[in-house]
C-alpha positions as CSV (number, residue, x, y, z in Angstrom):
1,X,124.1,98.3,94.6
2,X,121.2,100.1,95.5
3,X,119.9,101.1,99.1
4,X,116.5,99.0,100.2
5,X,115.1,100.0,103.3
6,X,113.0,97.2,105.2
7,X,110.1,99.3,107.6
8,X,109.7,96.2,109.7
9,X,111.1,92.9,111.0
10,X,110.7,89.7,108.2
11,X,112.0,86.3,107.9
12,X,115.9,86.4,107.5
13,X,115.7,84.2,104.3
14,X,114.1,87.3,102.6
15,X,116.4,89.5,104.3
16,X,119.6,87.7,102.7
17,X,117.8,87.5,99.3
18,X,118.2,91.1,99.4
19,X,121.3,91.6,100.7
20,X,122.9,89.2,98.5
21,X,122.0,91.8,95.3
22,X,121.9,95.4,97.3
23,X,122.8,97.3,100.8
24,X,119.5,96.9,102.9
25,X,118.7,98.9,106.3
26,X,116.2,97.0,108.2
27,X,114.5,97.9,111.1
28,X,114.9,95.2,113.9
29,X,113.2,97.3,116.9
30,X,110.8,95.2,119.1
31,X,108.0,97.9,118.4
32,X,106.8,99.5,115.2
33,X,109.5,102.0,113.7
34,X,108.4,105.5,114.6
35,X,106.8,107.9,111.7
36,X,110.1,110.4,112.6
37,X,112.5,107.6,112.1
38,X,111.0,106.2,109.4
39,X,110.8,109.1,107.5
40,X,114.4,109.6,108.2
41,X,115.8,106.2,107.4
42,X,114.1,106.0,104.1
43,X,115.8,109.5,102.7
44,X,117.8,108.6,99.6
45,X,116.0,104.9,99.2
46,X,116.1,103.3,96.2
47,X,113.2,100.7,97.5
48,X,111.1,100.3,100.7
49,X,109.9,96.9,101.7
50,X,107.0,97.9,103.9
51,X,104.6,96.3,106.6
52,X,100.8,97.2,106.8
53,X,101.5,99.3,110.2
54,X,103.2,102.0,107.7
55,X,101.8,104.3,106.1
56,X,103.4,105.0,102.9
57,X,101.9,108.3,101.3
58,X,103.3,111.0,99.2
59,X,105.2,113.0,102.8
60,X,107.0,109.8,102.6
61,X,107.9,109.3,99.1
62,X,108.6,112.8,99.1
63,X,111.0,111.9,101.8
64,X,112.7,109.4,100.1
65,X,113.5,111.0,97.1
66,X,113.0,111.0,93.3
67,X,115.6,108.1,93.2
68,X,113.2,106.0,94.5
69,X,111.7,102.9,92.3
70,X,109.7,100.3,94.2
71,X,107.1,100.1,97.4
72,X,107.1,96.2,98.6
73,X,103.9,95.6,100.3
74,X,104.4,92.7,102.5
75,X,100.8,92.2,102.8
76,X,97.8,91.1,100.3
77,X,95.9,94.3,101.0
78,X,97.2,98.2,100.4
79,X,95.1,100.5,101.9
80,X,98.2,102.0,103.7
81,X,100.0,102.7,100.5
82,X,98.6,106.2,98.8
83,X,99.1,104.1,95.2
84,X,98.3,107.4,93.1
85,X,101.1,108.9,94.7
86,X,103.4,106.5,93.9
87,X,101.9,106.2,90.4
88,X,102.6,110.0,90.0
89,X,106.3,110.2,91.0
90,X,106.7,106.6,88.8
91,X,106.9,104.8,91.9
92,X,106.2,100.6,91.2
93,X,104.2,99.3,94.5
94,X,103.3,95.4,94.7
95,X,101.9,93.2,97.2
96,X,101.9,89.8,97.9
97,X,98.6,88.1,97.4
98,X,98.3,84.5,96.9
99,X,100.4,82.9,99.2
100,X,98.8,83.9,102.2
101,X,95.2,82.5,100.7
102,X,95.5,79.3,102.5
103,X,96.4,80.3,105.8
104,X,93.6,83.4,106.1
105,X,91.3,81.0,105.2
106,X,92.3,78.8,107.8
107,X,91.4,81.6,110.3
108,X,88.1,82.0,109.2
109,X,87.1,78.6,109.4
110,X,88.5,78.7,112.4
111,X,86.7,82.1,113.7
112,X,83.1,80.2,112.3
113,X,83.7,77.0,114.6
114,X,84.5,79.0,117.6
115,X,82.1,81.3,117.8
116,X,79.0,79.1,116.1
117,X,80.0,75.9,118.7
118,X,81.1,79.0,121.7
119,X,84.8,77.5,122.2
120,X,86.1,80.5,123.6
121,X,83.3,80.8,126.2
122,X,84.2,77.4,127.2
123,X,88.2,78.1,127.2
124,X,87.4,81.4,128.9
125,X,85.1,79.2,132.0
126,X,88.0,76.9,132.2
127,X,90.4,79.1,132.7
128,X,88.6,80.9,135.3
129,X,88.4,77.9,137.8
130,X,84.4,78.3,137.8
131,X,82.5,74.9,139.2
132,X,81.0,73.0,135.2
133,X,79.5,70.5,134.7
134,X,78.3,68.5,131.3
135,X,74.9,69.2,130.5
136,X,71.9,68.7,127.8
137,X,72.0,72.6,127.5
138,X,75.3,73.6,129.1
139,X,76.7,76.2,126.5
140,X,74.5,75.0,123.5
141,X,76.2,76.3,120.4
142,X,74.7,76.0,116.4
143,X,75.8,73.5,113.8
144,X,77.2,74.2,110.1
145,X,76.1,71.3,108.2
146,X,72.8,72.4,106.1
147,X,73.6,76.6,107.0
148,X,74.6,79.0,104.9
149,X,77.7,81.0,104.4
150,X,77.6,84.2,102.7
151,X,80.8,85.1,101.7
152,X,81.4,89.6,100.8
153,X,84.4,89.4,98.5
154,X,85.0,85.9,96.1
155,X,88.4,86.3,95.5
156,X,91.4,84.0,96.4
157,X,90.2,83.9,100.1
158,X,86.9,84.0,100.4
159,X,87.1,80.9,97.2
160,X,89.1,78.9,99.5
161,X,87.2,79.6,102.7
162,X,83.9,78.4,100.4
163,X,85.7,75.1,99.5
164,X,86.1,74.7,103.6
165,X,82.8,75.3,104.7
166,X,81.5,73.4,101.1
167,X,83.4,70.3,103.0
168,X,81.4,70.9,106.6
169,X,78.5,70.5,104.5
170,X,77.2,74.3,104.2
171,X,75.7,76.5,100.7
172,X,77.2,79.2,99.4
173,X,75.8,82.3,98.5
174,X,78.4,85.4,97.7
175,X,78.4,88.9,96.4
176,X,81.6,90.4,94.1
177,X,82.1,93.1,91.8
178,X,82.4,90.4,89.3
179,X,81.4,86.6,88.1
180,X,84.3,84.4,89.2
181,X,85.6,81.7,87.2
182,X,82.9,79.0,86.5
183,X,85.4,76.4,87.5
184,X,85.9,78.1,90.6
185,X,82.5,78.8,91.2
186,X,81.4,75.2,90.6
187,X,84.1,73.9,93.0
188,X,81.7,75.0,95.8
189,X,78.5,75.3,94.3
190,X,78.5,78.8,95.2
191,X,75.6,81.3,94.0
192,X,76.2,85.0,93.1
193,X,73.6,87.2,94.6
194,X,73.5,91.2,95.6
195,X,74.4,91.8,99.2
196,X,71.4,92.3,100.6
197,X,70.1,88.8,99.1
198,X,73.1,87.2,101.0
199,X,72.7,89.4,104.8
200,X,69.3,88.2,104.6
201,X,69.5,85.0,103.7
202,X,73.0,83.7,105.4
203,X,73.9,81.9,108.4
204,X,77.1,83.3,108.7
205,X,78.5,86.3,106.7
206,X,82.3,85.9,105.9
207,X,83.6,89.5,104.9
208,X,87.0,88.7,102.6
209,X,86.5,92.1,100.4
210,X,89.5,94.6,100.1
211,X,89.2,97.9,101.8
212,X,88.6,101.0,100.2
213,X,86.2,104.1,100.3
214,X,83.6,101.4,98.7
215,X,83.9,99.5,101.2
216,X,84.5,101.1,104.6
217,X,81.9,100.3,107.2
218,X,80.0,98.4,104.8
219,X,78.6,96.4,107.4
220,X,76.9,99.2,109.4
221,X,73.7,99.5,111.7
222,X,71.3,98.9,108.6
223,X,73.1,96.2,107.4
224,X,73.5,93.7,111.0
225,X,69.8,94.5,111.6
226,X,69.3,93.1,108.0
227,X,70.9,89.9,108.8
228,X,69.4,86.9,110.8
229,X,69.0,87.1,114.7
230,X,70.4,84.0,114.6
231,X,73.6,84.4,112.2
232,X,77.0,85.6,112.6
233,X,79.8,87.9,111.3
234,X,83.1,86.7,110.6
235,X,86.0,89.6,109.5
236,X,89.0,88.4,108.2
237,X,89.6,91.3,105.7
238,X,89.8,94.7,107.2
239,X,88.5,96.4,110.7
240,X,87.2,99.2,109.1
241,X,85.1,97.6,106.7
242,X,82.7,96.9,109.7
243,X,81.1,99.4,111.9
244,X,82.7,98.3,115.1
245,X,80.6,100.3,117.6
246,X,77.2,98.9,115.5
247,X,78.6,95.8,115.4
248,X,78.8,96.3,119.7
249,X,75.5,97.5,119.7
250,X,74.2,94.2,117.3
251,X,75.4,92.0,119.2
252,X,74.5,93.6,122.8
253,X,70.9,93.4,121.4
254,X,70.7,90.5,120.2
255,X,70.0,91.8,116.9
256,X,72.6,88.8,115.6
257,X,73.8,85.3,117.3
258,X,77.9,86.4,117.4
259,X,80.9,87.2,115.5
260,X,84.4,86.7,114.9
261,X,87.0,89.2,114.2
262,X,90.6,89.1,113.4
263,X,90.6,92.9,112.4
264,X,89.9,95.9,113.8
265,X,89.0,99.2,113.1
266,X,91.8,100.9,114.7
267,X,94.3,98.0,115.1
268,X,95.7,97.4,118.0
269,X,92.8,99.0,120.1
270,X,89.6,96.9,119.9
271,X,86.0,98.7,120.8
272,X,85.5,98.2,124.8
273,X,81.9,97.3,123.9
274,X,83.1,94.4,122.0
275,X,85.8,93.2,124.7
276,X,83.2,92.5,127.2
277,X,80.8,90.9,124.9
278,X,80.6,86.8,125.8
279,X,79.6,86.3,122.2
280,X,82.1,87.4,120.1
281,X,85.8,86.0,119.2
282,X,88.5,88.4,119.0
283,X,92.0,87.3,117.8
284,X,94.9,89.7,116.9
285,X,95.2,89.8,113.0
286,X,96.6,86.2,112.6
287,X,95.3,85.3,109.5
288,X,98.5,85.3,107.5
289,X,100.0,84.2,111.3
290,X,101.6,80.8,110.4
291,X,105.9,80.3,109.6
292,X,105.5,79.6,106.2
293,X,102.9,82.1,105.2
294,X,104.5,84.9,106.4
295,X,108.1,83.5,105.0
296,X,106.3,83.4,101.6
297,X,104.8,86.8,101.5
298,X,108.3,88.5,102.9
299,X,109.8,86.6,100.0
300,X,107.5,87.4,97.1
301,X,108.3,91.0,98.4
302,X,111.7,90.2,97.8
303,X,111.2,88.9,94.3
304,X,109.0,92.5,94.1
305,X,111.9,94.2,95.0
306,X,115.0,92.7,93.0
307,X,112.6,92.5,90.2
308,X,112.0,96.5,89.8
309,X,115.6,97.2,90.8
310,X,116.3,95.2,88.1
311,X,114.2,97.3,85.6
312,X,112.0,93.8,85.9
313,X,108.4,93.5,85.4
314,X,107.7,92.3,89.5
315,X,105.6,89.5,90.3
316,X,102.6,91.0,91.7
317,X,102.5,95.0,90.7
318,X,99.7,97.3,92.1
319,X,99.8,99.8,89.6
């Protein structure tokens, strides 16, 4: 049997898929495991099964040992796995994308209706026990049908958020490294055009793009004062692909309508400038946030897992 240490809490079912093959020590702690403990726990390892709040680079591998054969990213994105180091001591790391595709998109559909229509002002009034009352212009909000979306990054996600806003009746326009399926570009009628074609010209600008050197801050000070007054920024991806303090600043001035972000630059502190901002959405990373999303992506990691272990080709390898 070999040792798999699991960095975080995930769905039991995955956890007995593992334990039913190889001894696993999984870290059950209400809070994030400490860097200390981690690092000590993960010593002689012949697999770690890691959440995005860890950083897995090459102190840690180092730390585990040569023994070591597989990195389990229980997330679609791996920008806190150091994937050259793993590469270079013959370590396999995967991730899980595809099952969490629906669900993100959900969020981001879900980020577009309540900022564009200002649901969470309203929630927020509620709440507060202020005097309302219904009026022709009492917290006037801005339709979908006949906009544009502009979606950064046409992969799994950012396809399935296009067939969502397709159905409440807006164009697509959307930049990626590379032409898409024409199947799957057809679905939503989408248009490939450079990015500053699509900040320009979209209504709302859906960010779904992985994070990387490329891409951090990507959407900085020139790029929100490229973009409509009246259009919006939706970040589903990655906090530090957007400027957070000139997103603060953007939005202050007026130099775009609102935004909604369920990332954040430094997760889980959120700019102050944003926080008291009226015209923004904030909601803490829930876009894979539903029971059978998150049981899917802890069990693909599994499959990862046994499947390397097994001197397996894995399911979804990195490198």
């Amino acid at each position: 049997m070999s040792r798999v240490v699991v960095t975080g809490r995930i769905p039991e079912t995955a956890l007995e898929k593992l334990r039913a093959e190889h001894e696993v020590d999984a870290w059950e702690g209400p809070e994030s495991i400490g860097r200390e403990e981690l690092l000590r726990r993960v010593a002689g390892a012949d697999a770690v099964v890691s959440l995005l709040t860890e950083r897995i680079d090459a102190e840690l591998l180092d730390a585990a040992g040569p023994q070591l054969k597989v990195v389990a990213n229980v997330a679609v994105g791996y920008d806190n796995i150091d994937v050259p180091a793993c590469t270079e001591r013959g370590v396999v790391a995967t991730n899980t994308p595809g099952v969490l595709t629906e669900a993100t998109a959900d969020i981001a559909l879900g980020l577009i209706l309540s900022v564009t229509r200002r649901l969470g002002e309203g929630e927020r009034l509620i709440r507060s026990g202020q005097a309302w009352k219904w009026g022709m212009f009492f917290l006037l909000g801005s339709s979908l049908q006949g906009k544009t979306l502009g979606v950064v990054g046409m992969g799994g996600i950012g396809q399935a958020t296009a067939r969502r806003a397709k159905a409440f009746g807006m164009e697509i326009v959307y930049q990626s490294r590379r032409e898409i399926d024409p199947v799957l570009a057809d679905e939503p009628g989408a248009r490939r055009v450079e990015l500053d074609e699509l900040l320009a010209t979209s209504d709302i600008v859906s960010l779904h793009c992985p994070y990387g050197p490329a891409t951090h801050h990507l959407i900085g000070a020139e790029q929100l004062a490229a973009m409509k007054s009246s259009a919006y920024l939706i970040n589903t991806a990655r906090g530090p692909i957007v400027d957070e303090a000139a997103l603060a600043s953007a939005l202050r001035d007026g130099q775009i309508a609102g935004a909604g972000l369920d990332v954040f630059e430094n997760e889980p502190s959120v700019h102050p400038g944003l926080v008291e901002l009226e015209n923004v959405v904030l909601v803490p990373h829930l876009g894979s946030a539903t029971v059978e999303t998150r049981t899917a992506m802890a069990m693909l990691a599994a499959d990862n897992t046994l499947a390397v272990l097994s001197d397996e080709q894995p399911p979804a390898p990195i490198n």
